[in-house]
C-alpha positions as CSV (number, residue, x, y, z in Angstrom):
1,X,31.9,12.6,-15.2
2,X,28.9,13.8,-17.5
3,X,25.8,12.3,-16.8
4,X,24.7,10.3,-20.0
5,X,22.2,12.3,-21.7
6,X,22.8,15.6,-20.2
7,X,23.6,18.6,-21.7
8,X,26.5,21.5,-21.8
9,X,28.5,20.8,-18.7
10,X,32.1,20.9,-19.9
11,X,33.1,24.6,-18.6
12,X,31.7,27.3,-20.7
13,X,32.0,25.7,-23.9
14,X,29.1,26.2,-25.4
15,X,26.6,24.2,-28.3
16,X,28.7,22.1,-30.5
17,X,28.9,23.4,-34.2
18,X,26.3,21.8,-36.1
19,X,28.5,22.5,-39.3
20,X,31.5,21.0,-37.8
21,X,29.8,18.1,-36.2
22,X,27.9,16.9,-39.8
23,X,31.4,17.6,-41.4
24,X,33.9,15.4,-39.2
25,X,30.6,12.7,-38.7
26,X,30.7,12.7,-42.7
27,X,34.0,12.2,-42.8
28,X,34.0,9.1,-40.0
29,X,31.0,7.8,-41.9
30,X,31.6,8.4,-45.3
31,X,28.6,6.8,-47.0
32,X,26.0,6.7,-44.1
33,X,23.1,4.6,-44.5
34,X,20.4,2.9,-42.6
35,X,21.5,-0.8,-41.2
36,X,18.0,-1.7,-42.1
37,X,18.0,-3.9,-44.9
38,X,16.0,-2.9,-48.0
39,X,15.6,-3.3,-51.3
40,X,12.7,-1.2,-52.0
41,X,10.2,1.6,-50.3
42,X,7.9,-1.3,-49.2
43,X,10.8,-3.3,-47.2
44,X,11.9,0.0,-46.3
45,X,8.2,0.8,-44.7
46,X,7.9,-2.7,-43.0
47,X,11.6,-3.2,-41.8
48,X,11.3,0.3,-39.7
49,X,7.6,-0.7,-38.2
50,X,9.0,-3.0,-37.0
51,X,12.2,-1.8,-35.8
52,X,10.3,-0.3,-32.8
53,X,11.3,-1.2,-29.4
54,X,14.3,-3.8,-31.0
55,X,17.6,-3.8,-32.8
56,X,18.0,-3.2,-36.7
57,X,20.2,-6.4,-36.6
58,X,17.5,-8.7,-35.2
59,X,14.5,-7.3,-38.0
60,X,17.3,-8.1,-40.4
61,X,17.5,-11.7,-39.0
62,X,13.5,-12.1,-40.0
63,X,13.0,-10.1,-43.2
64,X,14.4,-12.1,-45.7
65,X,11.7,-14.9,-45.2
66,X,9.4,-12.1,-44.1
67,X,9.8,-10.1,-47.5
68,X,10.4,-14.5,-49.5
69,X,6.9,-15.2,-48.3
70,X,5.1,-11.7,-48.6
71,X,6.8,-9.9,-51.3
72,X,5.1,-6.7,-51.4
73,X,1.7,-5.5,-50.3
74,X,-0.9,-7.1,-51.9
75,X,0.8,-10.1,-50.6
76,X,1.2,-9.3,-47.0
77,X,-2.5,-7.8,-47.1
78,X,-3.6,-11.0,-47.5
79,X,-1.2,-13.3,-45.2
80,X,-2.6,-15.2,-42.2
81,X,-1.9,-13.5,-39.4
82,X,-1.1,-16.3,-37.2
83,X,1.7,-17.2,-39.8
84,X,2.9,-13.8,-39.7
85,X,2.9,-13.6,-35.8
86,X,4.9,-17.1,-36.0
87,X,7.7,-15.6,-37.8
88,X,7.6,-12.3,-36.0
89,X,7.6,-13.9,-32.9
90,X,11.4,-13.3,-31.7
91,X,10.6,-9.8,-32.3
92,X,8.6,-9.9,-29.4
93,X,4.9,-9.2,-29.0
94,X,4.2,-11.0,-32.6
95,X,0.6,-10.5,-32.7
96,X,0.9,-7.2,-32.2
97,X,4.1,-6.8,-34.5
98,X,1.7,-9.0,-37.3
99,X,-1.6,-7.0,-37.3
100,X,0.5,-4.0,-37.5
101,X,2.4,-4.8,-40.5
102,X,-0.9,-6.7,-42.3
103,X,-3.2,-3.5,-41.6
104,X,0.0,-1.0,-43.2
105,X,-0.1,-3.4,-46.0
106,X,-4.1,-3.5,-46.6
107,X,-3.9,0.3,-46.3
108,X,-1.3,0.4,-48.7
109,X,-3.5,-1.8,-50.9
110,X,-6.3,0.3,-50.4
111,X,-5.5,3.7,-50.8
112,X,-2.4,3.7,-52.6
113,X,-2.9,0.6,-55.0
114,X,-0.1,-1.1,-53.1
115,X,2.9,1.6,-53.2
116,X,4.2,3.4,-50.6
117,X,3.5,7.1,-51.1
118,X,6.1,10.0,-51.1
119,X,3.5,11.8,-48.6
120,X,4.1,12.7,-45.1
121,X,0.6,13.0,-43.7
122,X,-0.3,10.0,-46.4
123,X,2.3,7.8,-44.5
124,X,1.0,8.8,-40.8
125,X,-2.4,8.1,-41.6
126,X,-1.1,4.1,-42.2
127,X,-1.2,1.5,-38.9
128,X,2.0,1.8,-37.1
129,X,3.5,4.6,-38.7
130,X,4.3,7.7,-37.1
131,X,6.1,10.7,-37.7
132,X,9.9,9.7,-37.3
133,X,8.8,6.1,-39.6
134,X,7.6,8.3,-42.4
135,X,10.6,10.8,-42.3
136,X,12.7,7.5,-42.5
137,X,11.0,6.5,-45.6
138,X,11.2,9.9,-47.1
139,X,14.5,10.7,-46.1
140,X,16.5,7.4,-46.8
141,X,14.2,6.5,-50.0
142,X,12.8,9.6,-51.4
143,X,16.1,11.6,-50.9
144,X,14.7,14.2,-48.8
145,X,16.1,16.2,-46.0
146,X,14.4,15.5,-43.0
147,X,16.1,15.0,-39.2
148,X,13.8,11.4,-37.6
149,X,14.4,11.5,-34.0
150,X,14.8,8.3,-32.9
151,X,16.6,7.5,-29.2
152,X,20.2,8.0,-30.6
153,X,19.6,11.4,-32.4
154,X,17.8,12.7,-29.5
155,X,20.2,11.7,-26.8
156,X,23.4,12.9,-28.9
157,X,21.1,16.2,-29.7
158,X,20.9,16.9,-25.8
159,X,24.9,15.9,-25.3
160,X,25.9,18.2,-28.0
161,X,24.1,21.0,-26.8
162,X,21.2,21.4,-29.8
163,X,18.5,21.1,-27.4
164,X,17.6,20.6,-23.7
165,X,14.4,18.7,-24.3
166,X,13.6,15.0,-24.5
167,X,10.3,15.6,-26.6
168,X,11.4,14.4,-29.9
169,X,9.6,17.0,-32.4
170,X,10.8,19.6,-30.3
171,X,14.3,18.3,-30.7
172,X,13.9,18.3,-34.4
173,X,12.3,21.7,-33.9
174,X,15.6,22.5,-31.8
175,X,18.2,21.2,-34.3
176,X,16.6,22.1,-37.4
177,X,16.2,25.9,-36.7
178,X,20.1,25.8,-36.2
179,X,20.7,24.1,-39.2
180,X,18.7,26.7,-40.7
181,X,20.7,29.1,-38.7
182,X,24.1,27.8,-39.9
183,X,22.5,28.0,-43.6
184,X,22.2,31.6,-43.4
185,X,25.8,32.6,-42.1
186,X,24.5,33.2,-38.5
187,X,25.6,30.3,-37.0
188,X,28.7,28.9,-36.5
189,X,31.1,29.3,-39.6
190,X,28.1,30.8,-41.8
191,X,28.0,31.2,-45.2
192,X,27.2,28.6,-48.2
193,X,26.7,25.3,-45.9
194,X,24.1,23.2,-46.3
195,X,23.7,20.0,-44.4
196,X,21.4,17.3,-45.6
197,X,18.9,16.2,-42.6
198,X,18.3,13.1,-43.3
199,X,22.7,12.4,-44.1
200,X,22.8,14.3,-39.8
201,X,20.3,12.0,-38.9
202,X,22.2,8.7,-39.7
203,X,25.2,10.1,-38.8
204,X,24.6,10.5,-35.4
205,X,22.5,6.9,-35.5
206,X,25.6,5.3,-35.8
207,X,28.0,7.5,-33.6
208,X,25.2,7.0,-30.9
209,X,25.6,2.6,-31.6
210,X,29.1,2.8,-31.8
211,X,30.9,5.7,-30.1
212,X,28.3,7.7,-28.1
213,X,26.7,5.0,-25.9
214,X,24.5,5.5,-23.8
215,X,25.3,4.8,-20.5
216,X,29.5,4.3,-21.6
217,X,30.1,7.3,-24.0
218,X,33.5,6.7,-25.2
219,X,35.2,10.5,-25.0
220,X,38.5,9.7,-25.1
221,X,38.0,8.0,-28.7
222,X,35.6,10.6,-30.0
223,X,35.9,12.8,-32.7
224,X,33.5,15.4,-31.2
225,X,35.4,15.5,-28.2
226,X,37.2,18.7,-28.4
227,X,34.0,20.5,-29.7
228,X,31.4,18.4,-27.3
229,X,29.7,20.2,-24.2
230,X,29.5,17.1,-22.6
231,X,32.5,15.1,-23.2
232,X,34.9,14.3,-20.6
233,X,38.5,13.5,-22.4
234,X,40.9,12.7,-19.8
């Protein structure tokens, strides 16, 4: 068996087609979208801060009174912290989770008059959000194509055969410049493809929670299997 997280080890097959994987991943997941509940580019921001180190399900637990309480960021810019950490505190590390979320929202306030702005080095320079958090945001909410490398992406990435490295940019760097390839008819099947990043980038999300595990990667029920570097199909 594959060693979960490795790369191309199934013969000399080579790096799975990125065109072939986005297709049959569209067409598992028709209608991909984050499991982080939303309704707007504010709830968007919060839910993923605070997504780091736990499960979309259990932020979705909280946010409803999170976002009933603080509605937007003028709001949570001014919220006690120790009420905040109360609420967060299943999270884990609630104080920490709090004062993250209050100083977003105060810079938010600040220097964007509370909205969240469609800016990538904008969004970095707020607490708590780094570069795959504001790809999120501007992917999912803005509608533009960008790959955030989160655990899932990068471990399927690796399995696939896109990329040999565990450093996240250079996994995007990895998997982007064959996208790009792909685009231009020298990759792959070629020609007039285009694959939207940010449509990849959930796609895999959910084949890594539900299909592609980590440690149990269920091959034999796989739709990448026959196309997959790393599967083993019995």
């Amino acid at each position: 068996m594959t060693t979960p997280g490795t790369t191309a080890t199934h013969g000399d097959r080579g790096p799975a087609d990125v065109i072939e994987v986005d297709d049959r991943l569209g067409r598992t997941y028709p209608g991909a979208r984050t499991e982080l509940d939303h309704r707007d580019a504010f709830e968007l921001l919060v839910a993923t801060v605070l997504s780091a180190q736990t499960t979309d399900v259990r932020v979705n637990s909280l946010t409803p009174e999170l976002f009933s309480r603080w509605p937007d960021a003028a709001a949570l810019a001014g919220a006690d912290e120790e009420q905040v950490t109360a609420l967060l505190r299943p999270l884990g590390m609630g104080g920490t989770r709090a004062a993250r979320i209050i100083g977003l929202a105060q810079g938010l306030l600040r220097d964007h008059s509370g909205q969240v702005p469609d800016d990538q080095q904008a969004l970095e320079a707020l607490p708590g959000v780094g570069r795959k958090t504001a790809y999120v945001v501007r992917g999912t909410w803005f509608g533009h194509s960008l790959l955030a490398v989160d655990t899932h992406v990068a471990r399927l990435s690796r399995r696939l055969g896109w990329t040999g490295s565990k450093d996240p940019v250079k996994v995007e760097t990895d998997v982007v410049a064959l996208v790009e390839q792909a685009a231009t008819g020298s990759h792959g099947k070629g020609g007039s493809e285009e694959i939207d990043l940010t449509a990849l980038h959930l796609r895999l999300i959910l084949h890594g929670r539900r299909v592609c595990l980590a440690r149990a990667p269920q091959c034999g029920t796989c739709v990448l299997a026959d196309i997959c570097p790393s599967a083993e199909v019995a």
